[in-house]
N, C-alpha and C positions, 0 to 999 in steps of 0.2 A: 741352936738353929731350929728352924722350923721341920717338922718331917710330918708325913700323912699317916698316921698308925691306926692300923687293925684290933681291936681285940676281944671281937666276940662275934657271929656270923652276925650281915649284917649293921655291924658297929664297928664304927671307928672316924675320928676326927684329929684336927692337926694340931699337932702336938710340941714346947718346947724341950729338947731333947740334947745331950749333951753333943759337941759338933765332935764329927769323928778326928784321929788324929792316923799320920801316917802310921803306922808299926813298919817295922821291917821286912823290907819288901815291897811295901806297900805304896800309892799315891793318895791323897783327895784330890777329887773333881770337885770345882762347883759346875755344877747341874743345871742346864740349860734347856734339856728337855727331853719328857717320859713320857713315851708310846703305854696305853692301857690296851691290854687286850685280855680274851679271855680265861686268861690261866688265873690273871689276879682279879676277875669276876668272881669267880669259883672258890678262892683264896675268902673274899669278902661277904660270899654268902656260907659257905662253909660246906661245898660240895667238893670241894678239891682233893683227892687223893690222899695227896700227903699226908695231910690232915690226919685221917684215920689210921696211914701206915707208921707215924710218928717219926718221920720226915720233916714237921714240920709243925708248930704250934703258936696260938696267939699267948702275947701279943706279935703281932708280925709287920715290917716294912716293905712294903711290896714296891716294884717297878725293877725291869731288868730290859728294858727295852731305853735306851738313853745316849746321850751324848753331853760334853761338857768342855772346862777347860779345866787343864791340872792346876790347881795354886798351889798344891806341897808334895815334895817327897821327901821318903826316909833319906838319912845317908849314905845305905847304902845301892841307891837307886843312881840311876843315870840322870844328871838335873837338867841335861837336854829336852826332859818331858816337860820342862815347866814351861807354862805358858801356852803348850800347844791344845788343840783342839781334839778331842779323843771319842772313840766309844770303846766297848768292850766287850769280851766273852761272859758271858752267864755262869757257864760250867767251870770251878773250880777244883781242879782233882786235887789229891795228895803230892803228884808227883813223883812218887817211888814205886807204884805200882805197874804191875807190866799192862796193864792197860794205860795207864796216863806214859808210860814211856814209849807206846810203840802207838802214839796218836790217837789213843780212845780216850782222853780224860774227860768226854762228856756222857761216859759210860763207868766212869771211876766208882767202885763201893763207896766211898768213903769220900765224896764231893761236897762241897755248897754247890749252891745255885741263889745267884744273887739274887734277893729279896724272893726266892721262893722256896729253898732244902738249908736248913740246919742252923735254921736263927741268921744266915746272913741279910744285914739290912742291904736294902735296897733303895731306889732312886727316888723315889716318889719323899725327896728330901733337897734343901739348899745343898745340902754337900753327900759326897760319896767317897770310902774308900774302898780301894780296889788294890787286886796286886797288880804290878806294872807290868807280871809276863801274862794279863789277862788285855791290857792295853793296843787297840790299834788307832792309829794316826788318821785324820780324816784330813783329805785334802782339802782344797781353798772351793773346788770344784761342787764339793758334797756340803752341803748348808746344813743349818741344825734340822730343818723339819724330816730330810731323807739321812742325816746322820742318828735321827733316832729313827730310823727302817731301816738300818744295817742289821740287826739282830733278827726281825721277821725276815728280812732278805737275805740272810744267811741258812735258816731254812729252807726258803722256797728256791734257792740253787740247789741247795744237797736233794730235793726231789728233784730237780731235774733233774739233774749228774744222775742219780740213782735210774732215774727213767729209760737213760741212755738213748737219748732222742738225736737223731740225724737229721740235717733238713731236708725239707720236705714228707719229713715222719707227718701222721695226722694224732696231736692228744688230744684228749678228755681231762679236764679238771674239775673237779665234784666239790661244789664250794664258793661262792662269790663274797667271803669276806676276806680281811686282808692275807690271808695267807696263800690263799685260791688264786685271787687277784695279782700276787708278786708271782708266784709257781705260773701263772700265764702268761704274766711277761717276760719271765727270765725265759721258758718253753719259746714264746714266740723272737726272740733273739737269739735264739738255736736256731733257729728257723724252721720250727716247726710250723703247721695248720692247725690255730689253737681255736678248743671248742669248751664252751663252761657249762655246767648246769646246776641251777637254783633255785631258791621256793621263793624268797618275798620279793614284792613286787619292784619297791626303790632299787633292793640289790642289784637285782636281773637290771633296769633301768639303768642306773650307775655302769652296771661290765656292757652293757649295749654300747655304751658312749666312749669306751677304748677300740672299738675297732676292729674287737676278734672277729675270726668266720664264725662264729656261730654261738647264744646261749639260749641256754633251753631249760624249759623244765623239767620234771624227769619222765611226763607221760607223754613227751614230742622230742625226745633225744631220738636223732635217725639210726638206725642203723647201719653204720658203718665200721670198716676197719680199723680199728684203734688201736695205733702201735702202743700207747700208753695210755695207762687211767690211772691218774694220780688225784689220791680221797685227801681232798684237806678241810672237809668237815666236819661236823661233831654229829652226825647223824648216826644212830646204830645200825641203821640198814642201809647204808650206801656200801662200807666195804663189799657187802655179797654183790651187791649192785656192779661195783668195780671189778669183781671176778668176771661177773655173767656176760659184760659187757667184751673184755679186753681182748684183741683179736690172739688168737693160740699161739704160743710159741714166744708171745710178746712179755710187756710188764708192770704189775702194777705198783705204784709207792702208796705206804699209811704214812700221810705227816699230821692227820688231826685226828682227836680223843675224845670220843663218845664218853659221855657223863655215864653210860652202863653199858657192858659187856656188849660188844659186836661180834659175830660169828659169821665164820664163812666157812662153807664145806670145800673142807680139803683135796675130798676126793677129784673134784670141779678142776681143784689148784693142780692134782699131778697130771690129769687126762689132758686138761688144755696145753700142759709142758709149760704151766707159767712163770715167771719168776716174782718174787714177790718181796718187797722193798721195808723196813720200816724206818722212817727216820725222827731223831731225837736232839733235838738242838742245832743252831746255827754254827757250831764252835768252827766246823773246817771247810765253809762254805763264809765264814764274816770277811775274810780279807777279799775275796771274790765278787762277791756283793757290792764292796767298796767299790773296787777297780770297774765295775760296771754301771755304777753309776757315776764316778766320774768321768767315766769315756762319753754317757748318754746315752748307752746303748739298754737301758734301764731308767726310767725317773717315775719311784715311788712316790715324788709328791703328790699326785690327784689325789691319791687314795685320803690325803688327812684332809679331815673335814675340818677342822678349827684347833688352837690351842687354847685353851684356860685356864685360869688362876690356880695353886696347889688348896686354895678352901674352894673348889669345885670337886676335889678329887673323889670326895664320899660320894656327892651327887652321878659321876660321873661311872663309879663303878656299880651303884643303883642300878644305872639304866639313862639319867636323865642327858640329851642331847640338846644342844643350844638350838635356838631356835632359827634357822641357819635358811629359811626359806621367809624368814621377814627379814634377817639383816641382810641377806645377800638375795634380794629377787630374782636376779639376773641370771642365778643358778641354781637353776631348778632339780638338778641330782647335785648330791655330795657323796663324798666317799666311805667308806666306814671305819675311820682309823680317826680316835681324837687322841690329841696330845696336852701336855701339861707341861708349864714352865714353870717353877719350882719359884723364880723371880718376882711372880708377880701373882 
């Protein structure tokens, strides 16, 4: 089969590679479509964490953002999965350990993380396998382009749950890419008063045109009460940002990863009585994600801007973006999520 492989910062092209087969336990998906975002940027220039902490090495298959349909399982899998429409968990635990038994297997020592911790391949391939108890069922409701924004949308619920937002709370979300952007809409389907702040111009342009109360930059952010400030950027100085701001007694979430150490004074955190959130994968927030976007009380699709061919995929994790304001004039912002369909 064809797959997109990594293998040196920088490099990598697509590759024919053996098609995987079920083991035990397991299923293949063919792969219908894989959300890029920046963890497998980081992954393909060679700044990503792992990397260095030996977590993780090229060559590498990247893509954990995805949806599909099964065409095989082992035997001894349930063969009702065949034919259905699926996405999945990232986090792969062991299983045996009292964090993967009491509900943290996205915190397991001894995990994959599909196409990003411990040589597990990833999506950014015609086929995928997976285990089946990583498996959730997409309904008729959720299509492939918001079946592959289940995994960022599994995220941006655990900030909010973490936030513990009531309606009529007023948030702050720090961030207008895609994870800022889902964390605002699931916030503002709490019923919260959702407010974003941004630097580049398209971004801020783009979250204008959803509707929120308010986005800003960060030198006309008002001063207000903010029951919550949830940082879903890669900026290193916004968490302090997010302490200074967040009204006392309230709370704030980390769901996004500065490329170097971010710091925030502690003493700030105990005086204000704050409480303070971090969150780390989709894993127990993906079945909720689902169920709210096919109710529509959530629709992640604006946010993708196009999908392209799996020989775009290099280009694509470069930097380069389709040229989306000569094919499409009539829409003059896009979103900032592109996808890949492995098919074509």
């Amino acid at each position: 089969m064809r797959a997109y492989v990594v293998t040196a910062p920088n490099t990598g092209a697509v590759q024919e590679v053996p098609s995987p087969v079920a083991d035990p336990g397991q299923v293949v998906v063919d792969v219908h479509r894989v959300g890029v975002c920046g963890t497998d940027v980081e992954f393909f220039t060679g700044e990503m964490a792992y990397l260095h902490q030996g977590h993780a090495a090229y060559p590498i298959r990247l893509g954990h953002e995805w949806c599909g349909v099964v065409s095989t399982v082992a035997d001894d899998v349930d063969p009702a999965w065949l034919g259905r429409r699926v996405t999945g968990d990232t986090m792969i635990g062991c299983g045996h350990c009292e964090r993967c038994r009491s509900g943290r297997h996205n915190v397991c020592e001894k995990r994959f993380e599909i196409g990003i911790r411990g040589g597990f391949p990833g999506a950014l391939a015609e086929q995928l396998a997976v285990p089946a108890t990583a498996l959730l069922a997409l309904p008729d409701e959720v299509d492939d382009r918001a079946g592959a924004m289940v995994e960022p949308g599994g995220n941006a619920l655990r900030s909010v749950q973490a936030a513990a937002l009531q309606p009529g709370d007023r948030a702050l979300v720090l961030g207008t890419g895609t994870i800022g952007l889902l964390v605002a809409e699931f916030a503002r389907a709490q019923g919260a008063e959702v407010h974003l702040l941004g630097r580049s111009e398209h971004s801020l342009g783009f979250a204008r045109t959803l509707g929120f109360a308010g986005v800003w930059v960060a030198a006309a952010v008002p001063l207000l009460p903010w029951d919550a400030v949830i940082d879903a950027s890669n900026a290193p100085a916004l968490p302090a940002l997010a302490l200074e701001l967040v009204e006392p007694g309230k709370r704030i979430v980390y769901v996004g990863l500065s490329g170097t150490p971010s710091l925030i004074d502690t003493r700030a955190l105990a005086l204000k009585d704050v409480t303070a959130v971090g969150i780390l994968a989709g894993s127990q927030g993906l079945a909720g994600a689902i169920a709210r976007y096919a109710a529509g009380d959530v629709d992640p699709r604006p946010l993708v801007a196009a999908t392209v061919g799996l020989d775009r995929a290099g280009d694509v994790l470069a930097g380069w973006r389709p040229d989306l304001d000569r094919q499409l004039p009539d829409l003059k912002l896009h979103g900032p999520k592109l996808h890949i369909d492995p098919r074509i």
